[in-house]
PDB file of N, CA, C and O in Angstrom:
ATOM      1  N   UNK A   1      25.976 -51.609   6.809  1.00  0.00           N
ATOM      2  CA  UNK A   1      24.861 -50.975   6.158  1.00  0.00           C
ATOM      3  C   UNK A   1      24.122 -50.114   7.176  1.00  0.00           C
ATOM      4  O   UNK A   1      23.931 -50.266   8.383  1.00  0.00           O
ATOM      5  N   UNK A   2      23.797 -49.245   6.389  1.00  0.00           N
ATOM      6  CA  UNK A   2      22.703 -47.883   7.428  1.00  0.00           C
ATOM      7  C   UNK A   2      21.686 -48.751   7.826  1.00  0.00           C
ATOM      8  O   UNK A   2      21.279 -49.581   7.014  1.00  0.00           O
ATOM      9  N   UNK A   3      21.230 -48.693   8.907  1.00  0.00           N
ATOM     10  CA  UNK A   3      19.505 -49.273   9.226  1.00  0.00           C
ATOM     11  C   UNK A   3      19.247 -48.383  10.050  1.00  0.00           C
ATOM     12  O   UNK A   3      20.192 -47.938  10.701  1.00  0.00           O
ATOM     13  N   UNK A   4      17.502 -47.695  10.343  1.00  0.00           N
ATOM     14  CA  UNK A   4      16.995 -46.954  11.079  1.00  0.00           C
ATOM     15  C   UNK A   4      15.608 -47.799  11.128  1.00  0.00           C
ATOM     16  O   UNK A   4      15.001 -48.363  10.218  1.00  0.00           O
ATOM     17  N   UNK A   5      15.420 -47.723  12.044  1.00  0.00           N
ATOM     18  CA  UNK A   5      14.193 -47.632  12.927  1.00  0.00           C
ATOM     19  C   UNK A   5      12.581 -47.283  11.973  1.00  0.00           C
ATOM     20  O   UNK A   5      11.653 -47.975  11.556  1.00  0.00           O
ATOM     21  N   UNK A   6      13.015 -45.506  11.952  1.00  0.00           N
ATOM     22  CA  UNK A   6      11.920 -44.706  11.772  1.00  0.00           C
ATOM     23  C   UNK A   6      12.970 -43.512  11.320  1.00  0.00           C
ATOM     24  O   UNK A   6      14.074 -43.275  11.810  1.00  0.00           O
ATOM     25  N   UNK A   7      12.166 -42.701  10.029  1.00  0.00           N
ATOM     26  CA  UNK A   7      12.677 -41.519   9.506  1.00  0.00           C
ATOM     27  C   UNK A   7      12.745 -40.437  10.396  1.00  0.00           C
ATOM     28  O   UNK A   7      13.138 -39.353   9.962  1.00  0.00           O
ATOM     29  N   UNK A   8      12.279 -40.616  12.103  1.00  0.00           N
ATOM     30  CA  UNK A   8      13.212 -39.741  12.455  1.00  0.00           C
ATOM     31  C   UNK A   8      14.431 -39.426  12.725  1.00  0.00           C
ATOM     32  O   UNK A   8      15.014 -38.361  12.925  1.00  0.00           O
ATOM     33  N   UNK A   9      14.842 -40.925  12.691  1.00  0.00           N
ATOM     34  CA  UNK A   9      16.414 -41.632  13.251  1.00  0.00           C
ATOM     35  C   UNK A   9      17.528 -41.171  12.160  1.00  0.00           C
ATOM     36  O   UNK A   9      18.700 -41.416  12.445  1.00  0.00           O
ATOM     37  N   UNK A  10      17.228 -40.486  10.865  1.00  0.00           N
ATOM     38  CA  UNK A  10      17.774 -40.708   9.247  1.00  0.00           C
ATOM     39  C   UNK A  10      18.325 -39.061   9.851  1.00  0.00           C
ATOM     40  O   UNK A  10      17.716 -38.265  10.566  1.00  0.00           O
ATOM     41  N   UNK A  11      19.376 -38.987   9.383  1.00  0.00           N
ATOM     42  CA  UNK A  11      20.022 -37.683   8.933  1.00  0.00           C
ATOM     43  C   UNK A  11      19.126 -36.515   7.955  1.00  0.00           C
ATOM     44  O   UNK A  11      18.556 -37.048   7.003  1.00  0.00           O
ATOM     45  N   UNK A  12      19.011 -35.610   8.025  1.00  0.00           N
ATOM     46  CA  UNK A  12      18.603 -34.670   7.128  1.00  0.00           C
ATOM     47  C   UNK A  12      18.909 -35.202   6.110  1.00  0.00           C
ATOM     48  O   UNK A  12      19.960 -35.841   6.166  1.00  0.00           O
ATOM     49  N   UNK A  13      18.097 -35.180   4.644  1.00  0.00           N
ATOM     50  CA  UNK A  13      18.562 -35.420   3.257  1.00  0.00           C
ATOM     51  C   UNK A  13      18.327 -36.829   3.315  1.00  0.00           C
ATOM     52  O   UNK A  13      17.605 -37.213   2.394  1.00  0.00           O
ATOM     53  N   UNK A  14      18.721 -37.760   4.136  1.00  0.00           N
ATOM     54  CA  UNK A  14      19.078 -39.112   4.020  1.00  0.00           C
ATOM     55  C   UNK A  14      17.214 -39.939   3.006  1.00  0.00           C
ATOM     56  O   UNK A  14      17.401 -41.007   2.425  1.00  0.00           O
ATOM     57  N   UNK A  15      16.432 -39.620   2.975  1.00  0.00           N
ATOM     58  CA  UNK A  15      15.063 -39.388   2.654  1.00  0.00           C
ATOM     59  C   UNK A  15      14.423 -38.111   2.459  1.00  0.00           C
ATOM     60  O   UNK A  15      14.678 -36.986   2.891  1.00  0.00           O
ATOM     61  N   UNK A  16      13.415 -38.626   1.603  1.00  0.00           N
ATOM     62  CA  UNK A  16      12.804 -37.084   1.233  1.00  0.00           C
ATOM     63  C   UNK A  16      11.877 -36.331   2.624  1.00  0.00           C
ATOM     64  O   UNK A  16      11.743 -35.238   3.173  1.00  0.00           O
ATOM     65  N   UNK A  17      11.485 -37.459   2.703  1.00  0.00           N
ATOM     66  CA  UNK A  17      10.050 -37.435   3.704  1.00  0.00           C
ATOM     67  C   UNK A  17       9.622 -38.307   4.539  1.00  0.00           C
ATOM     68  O   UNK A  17      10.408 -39.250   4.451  1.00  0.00           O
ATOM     69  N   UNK A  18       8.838 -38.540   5.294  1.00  0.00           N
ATOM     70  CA  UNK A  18       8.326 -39.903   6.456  1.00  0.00           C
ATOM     71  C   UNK A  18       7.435 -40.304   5.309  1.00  0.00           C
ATOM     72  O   UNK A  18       6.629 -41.114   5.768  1.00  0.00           O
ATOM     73  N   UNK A  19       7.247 -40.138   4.231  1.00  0.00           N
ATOM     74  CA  UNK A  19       6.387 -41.029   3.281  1.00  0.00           C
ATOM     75  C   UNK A  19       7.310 -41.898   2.102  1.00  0.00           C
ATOM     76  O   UNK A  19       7.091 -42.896   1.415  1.00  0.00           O
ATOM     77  N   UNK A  20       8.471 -40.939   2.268  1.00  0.00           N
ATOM     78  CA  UNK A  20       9.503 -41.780   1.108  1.00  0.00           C
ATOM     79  C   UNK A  20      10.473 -42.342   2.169  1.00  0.00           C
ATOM     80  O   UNK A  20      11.414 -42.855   1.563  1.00  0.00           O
ATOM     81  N   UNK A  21      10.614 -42.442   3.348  1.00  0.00           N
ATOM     82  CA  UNK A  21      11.426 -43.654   4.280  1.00  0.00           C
ATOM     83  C   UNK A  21      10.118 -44.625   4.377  1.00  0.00           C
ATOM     84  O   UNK A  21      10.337 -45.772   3.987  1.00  0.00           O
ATOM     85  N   UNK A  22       8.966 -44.390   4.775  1.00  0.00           N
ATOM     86  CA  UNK A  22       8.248 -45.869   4.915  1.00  0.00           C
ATOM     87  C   UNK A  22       8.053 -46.755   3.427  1.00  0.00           C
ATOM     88  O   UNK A  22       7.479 -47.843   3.462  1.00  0.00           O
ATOM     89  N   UNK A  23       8.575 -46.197   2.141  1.00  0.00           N
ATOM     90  CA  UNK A  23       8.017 -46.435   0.989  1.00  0.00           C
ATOM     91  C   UNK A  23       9.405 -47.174   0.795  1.00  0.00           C
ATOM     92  O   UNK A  23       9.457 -47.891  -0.205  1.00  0.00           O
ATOM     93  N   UNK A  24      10.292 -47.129   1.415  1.00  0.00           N
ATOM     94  CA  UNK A  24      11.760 -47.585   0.936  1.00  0.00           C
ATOM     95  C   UNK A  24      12.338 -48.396   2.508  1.00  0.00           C
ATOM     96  O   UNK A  24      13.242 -49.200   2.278  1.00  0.00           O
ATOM     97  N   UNK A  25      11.941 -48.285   4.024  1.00  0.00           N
ATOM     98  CA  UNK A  25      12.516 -48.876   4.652  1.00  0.00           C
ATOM     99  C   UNK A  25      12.177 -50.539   4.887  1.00  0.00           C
ATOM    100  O   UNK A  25      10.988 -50.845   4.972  1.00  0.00           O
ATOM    101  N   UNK A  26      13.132 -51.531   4.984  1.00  0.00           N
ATOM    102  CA  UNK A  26      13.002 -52.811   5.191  1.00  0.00           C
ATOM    103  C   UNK A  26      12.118 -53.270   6.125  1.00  0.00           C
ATOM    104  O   UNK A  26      11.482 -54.301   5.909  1.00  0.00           O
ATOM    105  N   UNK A  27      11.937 -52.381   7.559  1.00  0.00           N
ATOM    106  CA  UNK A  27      10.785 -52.732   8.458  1.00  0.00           C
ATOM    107  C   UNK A  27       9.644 -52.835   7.638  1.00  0.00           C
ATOM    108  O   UNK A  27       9.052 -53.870   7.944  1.00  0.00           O
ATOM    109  N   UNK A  28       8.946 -52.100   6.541  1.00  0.00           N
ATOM    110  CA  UNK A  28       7.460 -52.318   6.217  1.00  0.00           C
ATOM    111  C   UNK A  28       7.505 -53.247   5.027  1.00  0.00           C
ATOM    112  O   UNK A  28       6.468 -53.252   4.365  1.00  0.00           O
ATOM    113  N   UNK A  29       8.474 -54.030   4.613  1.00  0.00           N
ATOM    114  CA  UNK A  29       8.911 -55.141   3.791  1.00  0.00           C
ATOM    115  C   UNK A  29       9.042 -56.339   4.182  1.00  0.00           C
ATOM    116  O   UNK A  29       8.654 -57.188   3.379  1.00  0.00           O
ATOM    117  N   UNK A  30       9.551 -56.771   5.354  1.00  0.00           N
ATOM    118  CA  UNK A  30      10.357 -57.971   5.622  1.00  0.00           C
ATOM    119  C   UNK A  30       9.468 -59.074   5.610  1.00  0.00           C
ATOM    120  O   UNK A  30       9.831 -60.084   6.212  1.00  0.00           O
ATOM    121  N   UNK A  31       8.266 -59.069   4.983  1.00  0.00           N
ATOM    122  CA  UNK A  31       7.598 -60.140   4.675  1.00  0.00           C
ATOM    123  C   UNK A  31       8.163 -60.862   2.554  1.00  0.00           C
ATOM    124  O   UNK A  31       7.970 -61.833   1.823  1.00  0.00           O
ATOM    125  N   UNK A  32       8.859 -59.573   2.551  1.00  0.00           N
ATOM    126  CA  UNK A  32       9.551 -59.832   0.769  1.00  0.00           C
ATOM    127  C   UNK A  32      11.570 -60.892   1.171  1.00  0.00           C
ATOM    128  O   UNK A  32      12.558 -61.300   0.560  1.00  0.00           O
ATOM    129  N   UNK A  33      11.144 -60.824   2.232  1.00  0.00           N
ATOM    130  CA  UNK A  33      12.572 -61.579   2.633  1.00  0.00           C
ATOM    131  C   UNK A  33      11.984 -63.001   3.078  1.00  0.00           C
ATOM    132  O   UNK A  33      12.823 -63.902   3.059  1.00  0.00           O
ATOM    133  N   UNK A  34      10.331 -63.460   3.587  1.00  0.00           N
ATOM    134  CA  UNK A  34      10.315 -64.757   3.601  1.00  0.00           C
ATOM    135  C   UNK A  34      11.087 -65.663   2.250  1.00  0.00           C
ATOM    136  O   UNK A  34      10.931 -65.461   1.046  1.00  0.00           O
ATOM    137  N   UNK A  35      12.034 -66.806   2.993  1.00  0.00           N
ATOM    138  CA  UNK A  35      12.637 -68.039   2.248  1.00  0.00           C
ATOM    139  C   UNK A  35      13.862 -66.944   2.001  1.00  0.00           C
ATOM    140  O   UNK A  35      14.493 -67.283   1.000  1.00  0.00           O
ATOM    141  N   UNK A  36      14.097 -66.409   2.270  1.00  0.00           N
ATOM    142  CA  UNK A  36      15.502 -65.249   2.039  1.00  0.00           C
ATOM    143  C   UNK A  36      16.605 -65.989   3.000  1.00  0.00           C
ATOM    144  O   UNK A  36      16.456 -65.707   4.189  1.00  0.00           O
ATOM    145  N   UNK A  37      17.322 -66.583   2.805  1.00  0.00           N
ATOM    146  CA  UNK A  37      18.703 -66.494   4.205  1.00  0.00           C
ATOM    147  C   UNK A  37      19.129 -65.151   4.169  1.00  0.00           C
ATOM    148  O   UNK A  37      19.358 -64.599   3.093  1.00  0.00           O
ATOM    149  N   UNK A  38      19.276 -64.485   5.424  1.00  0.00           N
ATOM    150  CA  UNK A  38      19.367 -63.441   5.679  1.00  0.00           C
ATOM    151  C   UNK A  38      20.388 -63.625   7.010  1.00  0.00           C
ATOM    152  O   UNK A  38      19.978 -64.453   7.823  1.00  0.00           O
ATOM    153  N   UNK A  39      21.300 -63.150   7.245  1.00  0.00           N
ATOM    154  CA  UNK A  39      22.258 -62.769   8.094  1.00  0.00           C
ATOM    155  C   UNK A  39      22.692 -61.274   8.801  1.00  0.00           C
ATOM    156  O   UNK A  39      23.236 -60.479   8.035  1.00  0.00           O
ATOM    157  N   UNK A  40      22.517 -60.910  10.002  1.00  0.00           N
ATOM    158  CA  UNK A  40      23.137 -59.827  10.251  1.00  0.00           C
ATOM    159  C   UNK A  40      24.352 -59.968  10.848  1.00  0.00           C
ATOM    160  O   UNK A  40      24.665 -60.967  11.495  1.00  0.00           O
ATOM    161  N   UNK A  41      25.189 -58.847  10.632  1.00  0.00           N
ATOM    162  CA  UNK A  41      26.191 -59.049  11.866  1.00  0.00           C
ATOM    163  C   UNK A  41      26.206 -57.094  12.084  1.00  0.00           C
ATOM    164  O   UNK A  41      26.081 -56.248  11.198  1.00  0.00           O
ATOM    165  N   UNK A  42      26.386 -56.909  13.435  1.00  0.00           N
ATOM    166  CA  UNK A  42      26.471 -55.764  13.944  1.00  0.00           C
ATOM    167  C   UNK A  42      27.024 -55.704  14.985  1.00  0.00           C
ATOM    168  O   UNK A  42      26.719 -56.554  15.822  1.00  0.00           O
ATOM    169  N   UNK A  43      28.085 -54.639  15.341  1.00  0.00           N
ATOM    170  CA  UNK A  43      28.760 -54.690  16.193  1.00  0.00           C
ATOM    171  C   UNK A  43      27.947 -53.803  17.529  1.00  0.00           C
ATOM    172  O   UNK A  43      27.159 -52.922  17.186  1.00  0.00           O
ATOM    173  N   UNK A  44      28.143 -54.039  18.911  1.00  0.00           N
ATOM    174  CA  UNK A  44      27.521 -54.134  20.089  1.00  0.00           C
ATOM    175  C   UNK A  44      27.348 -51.864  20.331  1.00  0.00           C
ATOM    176  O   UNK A  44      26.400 -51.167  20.691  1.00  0.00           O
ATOM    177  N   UNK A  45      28.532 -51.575  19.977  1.00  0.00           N
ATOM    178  CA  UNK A  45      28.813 -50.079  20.272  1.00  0.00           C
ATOM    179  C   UNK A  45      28.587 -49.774  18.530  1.00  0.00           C
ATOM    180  O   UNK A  45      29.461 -49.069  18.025  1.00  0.00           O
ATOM    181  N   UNK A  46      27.681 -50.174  17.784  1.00  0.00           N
ATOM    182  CA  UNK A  46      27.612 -49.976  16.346  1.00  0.00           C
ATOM    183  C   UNK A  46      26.483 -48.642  16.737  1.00  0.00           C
ATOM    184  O   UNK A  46      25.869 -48.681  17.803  1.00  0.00           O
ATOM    185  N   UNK A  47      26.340 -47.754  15.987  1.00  0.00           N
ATOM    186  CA  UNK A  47      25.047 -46.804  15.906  1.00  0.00           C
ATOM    187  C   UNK A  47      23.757 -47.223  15.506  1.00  0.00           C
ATOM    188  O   UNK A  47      22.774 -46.748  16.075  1.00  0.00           O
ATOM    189  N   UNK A  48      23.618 -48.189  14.450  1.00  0.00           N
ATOM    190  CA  UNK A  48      22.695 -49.008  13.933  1.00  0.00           C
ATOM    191  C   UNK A  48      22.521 -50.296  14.335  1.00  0.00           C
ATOM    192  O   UNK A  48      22.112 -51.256  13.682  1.00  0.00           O
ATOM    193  N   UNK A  49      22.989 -50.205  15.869  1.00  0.00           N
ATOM    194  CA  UNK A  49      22.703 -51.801  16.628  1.00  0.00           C
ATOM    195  C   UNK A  49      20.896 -52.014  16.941  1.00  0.00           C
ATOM    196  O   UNK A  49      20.275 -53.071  16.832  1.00  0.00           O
ATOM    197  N   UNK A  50      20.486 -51.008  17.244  1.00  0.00           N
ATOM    198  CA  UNK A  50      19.416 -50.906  17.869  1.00  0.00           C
ATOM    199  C   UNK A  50      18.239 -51.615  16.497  1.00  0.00           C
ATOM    200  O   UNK A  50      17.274 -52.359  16.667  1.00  0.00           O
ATOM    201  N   UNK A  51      18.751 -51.077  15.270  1.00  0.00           N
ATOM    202  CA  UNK A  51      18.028 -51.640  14.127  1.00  0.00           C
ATOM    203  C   UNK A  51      18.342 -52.901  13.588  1.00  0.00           C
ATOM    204  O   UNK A  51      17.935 -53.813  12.868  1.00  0.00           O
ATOM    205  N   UNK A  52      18.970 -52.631  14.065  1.00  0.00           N
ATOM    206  CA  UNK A  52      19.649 -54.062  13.234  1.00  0.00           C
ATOM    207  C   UNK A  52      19.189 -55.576  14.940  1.00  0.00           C
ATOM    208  O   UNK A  52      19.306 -56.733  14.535  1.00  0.00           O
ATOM    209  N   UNK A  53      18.953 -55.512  15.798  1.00  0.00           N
ATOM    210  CA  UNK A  53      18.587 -55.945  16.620  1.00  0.00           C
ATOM    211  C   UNK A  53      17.214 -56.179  16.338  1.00  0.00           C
ATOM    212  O   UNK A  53      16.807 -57.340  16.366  1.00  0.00           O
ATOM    213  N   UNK A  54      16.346 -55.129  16.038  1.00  0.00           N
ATOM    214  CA  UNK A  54      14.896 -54.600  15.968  1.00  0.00           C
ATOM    215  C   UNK A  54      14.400 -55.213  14.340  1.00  0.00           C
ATOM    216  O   UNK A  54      13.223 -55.022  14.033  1.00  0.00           O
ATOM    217  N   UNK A  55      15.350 -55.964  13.295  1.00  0.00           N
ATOM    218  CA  UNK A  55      14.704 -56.118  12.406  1.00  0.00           C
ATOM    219  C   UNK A  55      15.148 -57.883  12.572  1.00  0.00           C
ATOM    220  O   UNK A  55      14.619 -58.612  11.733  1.00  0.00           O
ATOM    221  N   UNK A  56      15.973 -58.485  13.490  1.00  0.00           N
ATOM    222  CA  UNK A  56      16.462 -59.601  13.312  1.00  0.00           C
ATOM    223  C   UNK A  56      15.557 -60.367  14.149  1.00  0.00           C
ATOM    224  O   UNK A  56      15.519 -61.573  13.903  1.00  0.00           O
ATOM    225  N   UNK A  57      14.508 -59.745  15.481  1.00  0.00           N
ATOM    226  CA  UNK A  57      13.417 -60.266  16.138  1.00  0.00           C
ATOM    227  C   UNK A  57      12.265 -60.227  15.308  1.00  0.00           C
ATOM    228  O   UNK A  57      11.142 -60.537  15.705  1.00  0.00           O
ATOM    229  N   UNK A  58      12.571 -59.801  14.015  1.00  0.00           N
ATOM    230  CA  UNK A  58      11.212 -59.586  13.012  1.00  0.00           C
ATOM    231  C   UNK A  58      11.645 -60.993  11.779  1.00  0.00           C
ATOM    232  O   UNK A  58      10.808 -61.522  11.047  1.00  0.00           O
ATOM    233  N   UNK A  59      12.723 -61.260  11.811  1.00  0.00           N
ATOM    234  CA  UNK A  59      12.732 -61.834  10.429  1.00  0.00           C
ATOM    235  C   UNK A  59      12.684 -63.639  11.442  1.00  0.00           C
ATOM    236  O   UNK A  59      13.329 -63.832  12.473  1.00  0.00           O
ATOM    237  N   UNK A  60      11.980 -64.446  10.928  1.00  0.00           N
ATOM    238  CA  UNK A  60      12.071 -65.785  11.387  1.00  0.00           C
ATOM    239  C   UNK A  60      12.992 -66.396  10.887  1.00  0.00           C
ATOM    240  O   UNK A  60      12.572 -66.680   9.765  1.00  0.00           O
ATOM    241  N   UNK A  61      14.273 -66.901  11.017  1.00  0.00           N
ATOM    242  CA  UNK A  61      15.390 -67.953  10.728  1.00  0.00           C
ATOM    243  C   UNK A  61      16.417 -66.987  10.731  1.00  0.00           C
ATOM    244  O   UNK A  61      17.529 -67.515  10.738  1.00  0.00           O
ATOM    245  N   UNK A  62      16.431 -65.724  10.729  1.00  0.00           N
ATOM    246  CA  UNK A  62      17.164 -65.118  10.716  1.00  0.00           C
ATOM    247  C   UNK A  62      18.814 -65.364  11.664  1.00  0.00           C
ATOM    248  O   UNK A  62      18.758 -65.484  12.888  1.00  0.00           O
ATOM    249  N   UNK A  63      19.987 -65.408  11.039  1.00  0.00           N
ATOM    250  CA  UNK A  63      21.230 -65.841  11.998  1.00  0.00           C
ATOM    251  C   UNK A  63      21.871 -64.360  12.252  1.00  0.00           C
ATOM    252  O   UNK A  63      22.443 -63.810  11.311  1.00  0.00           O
ATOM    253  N   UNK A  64      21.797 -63.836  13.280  1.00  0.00           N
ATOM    254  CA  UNK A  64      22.328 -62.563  13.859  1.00  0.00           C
ATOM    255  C   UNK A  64      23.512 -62.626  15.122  1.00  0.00           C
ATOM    256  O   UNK A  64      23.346 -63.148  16.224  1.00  0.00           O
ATOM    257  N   UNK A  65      24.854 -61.877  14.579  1.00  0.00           N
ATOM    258  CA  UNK A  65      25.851 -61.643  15.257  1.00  0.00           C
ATOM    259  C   UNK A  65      25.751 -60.274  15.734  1.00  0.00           C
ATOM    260  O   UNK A  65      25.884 -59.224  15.104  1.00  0.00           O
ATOM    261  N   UNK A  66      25.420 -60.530  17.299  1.00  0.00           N
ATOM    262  CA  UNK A  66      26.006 -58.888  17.852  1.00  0.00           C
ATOM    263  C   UNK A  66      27.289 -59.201  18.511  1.00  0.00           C
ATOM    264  O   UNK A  66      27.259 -59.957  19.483  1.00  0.00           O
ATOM    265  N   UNK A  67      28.700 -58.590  17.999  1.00  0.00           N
ATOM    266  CA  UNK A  67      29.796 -58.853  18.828  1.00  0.00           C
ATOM    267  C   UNK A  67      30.457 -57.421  18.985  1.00  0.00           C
ATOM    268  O   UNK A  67      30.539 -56.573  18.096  1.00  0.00           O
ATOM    269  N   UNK A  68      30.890 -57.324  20.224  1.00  0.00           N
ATOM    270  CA  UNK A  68      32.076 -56.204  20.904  1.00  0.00           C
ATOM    271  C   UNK A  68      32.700 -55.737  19.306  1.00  0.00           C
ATOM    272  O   UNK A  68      33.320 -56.266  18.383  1.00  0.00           O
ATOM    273  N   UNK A  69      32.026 -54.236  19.691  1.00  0.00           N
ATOM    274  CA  UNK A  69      32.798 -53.597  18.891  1.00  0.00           C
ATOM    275  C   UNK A  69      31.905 -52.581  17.866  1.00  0.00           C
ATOM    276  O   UNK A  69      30.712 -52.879  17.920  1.00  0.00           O
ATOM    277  N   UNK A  70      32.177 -51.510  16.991  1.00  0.00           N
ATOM    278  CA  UNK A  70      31.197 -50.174  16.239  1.00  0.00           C
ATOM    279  C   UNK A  70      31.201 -50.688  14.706  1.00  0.00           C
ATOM    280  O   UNK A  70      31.533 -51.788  14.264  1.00  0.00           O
ATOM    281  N   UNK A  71      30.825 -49.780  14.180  1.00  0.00           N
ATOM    282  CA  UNK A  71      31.231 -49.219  13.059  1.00  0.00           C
ATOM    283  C   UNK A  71      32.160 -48.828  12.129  1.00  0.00           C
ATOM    284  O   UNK A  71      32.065 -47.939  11.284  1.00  0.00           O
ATOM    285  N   UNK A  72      33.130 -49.630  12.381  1.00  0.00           N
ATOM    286  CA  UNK A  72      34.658 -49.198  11.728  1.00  0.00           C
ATOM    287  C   UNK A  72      35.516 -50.300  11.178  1.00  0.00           C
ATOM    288  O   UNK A  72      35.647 -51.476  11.519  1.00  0.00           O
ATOM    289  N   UNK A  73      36.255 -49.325   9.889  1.00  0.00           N
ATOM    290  CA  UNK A  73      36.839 -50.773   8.939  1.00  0.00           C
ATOM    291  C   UNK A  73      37.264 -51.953   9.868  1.00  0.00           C
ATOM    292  O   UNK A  73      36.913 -53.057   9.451  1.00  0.00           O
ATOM    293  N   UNK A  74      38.068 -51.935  11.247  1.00  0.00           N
ATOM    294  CA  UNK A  74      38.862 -53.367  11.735  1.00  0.00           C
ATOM    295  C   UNK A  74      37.838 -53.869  12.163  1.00  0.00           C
ATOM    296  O   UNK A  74      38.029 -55.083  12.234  1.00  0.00           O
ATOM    297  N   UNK A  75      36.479 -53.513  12.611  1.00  0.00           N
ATOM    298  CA  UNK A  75      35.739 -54.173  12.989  1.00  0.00           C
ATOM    299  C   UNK A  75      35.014 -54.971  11.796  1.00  0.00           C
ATOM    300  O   UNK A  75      34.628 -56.092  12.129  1.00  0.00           O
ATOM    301  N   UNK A  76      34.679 -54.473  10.036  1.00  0.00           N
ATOM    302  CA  UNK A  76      34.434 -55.454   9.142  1.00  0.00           C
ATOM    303  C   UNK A  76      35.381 -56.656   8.397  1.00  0.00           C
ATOM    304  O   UNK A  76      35.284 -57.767   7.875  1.00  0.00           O
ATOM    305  N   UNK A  77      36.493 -55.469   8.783  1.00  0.00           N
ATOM    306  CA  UNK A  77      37.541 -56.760   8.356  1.00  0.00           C
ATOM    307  C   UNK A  77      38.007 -57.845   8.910  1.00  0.00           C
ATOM    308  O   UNK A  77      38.806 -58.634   8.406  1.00  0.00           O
ATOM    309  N   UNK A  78      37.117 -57.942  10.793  1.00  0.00           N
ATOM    310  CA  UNK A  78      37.541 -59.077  11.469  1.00  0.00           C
ATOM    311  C   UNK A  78      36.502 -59.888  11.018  1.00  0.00           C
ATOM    312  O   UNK A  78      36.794 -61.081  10.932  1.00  0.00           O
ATOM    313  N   UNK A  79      34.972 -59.455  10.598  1.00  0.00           N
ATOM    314  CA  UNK A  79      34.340 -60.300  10.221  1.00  0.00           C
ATOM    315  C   UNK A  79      33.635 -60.658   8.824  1.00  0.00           C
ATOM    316  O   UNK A  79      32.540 -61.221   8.830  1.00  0.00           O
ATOM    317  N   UNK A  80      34.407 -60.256   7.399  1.00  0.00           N
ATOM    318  CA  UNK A  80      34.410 -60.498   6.419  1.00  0.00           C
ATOM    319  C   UNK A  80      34.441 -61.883   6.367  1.00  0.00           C
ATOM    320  O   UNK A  80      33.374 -62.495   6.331  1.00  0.00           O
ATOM    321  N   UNK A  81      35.234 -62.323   6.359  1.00  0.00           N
ATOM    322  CA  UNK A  81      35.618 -63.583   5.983  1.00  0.00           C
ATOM    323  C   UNK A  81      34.037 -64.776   6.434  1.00  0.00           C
ATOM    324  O   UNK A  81      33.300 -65.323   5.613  1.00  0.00           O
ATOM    325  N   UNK A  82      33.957 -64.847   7.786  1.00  0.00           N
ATOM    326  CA  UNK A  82      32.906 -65.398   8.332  1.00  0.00           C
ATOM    327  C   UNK A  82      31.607 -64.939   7.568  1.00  0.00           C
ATOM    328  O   UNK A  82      30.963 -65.884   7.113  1.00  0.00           O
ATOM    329  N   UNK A  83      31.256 -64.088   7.407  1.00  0.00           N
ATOM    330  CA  UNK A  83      29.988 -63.221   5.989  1.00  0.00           C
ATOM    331  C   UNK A  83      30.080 -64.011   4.991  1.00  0.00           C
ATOM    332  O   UNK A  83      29.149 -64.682   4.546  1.00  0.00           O
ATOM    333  N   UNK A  84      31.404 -63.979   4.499  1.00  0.00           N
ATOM    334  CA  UNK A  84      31.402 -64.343   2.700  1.00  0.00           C
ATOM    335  C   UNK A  84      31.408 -66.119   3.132  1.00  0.00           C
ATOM    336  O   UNK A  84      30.875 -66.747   2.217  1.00  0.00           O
ATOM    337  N   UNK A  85      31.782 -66.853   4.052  1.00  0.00           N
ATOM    338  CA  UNK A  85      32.088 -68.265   3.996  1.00  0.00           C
ATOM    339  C   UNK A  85      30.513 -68.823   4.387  1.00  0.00           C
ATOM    340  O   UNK A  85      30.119 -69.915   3.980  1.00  0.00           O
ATOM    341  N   UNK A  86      29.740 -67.993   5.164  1.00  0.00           N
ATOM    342  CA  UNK A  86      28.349 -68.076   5.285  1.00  0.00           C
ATOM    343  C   UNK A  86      27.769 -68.282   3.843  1.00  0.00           C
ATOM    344  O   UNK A  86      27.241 -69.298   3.391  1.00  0.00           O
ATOM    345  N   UNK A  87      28.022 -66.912   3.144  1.00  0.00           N
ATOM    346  CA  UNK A  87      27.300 -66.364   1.598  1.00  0.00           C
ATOM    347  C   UNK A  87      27.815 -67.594   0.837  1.00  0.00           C
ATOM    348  O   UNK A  87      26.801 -68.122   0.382  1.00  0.00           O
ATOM    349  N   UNK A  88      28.749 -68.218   0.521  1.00  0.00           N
ATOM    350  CA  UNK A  88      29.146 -69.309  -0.316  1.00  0.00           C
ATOM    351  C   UNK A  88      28.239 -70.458   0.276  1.00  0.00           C
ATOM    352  O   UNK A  88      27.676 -71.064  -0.636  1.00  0.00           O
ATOM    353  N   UNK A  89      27.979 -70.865   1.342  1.00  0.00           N
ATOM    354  CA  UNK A  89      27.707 -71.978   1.850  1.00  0.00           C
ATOM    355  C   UNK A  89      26.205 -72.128   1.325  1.00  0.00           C
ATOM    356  O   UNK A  89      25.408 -73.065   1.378  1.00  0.00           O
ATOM    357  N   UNK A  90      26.127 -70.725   0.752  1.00  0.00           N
ATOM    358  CA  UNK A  90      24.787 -70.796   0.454  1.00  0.00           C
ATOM    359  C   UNK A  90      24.049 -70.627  -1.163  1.00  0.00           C
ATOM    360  O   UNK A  90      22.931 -70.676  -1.674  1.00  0.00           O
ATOM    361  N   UNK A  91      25.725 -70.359  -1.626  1.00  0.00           N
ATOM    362  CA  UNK A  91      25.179 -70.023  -3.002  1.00  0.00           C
ATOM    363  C   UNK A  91      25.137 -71.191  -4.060  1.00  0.00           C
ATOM    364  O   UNK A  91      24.705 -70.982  -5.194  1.00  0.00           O
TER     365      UNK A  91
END
């Protein structure tokens, strides 16, 4: 999943405005995720490590994987399985 920071971090288009990214980003929310199990996993050379780092020191209980490795299908498909056996354990 995309995560940014701040709407300057967003691609052109990706938002309308710095008023419609703070109106829609998870940083000015993550009090709507208390009692949420919430999991990240992000890989270490990922582009969206830095956010995904930056929202997992924000969420309390939060279980976060940073492991070797970007943004790319072999890198979700090594860790699918571990995601979904988490997500069951919980549903």
């Amino acid at each position: 999943m995309a995560l940014w920071r701040t709407g300057a971090e967003t691609p052109a288009g990706t938002y309308d405005d710095r008023e419609d990214f703070d109106r829609h980003s998870i940083f000015g929310r993550v009090d709507r995720l208390a009692g949420i199990p919430v999991r990240l996993d992000c890989g270490r050379s990922d582009p969206f490590v830095a956010a995904n780092r930056a929202l997992a020191e924000r969420l309390p209980g939060v279980e976060a994987h940073f492991d070797p490795g970007g943004h790319e299908d072999a890198w979700w498909r090594a860790h699918a399985a571990a995601e979904m056996a988490w997500l069951a354990a919980r549903a």
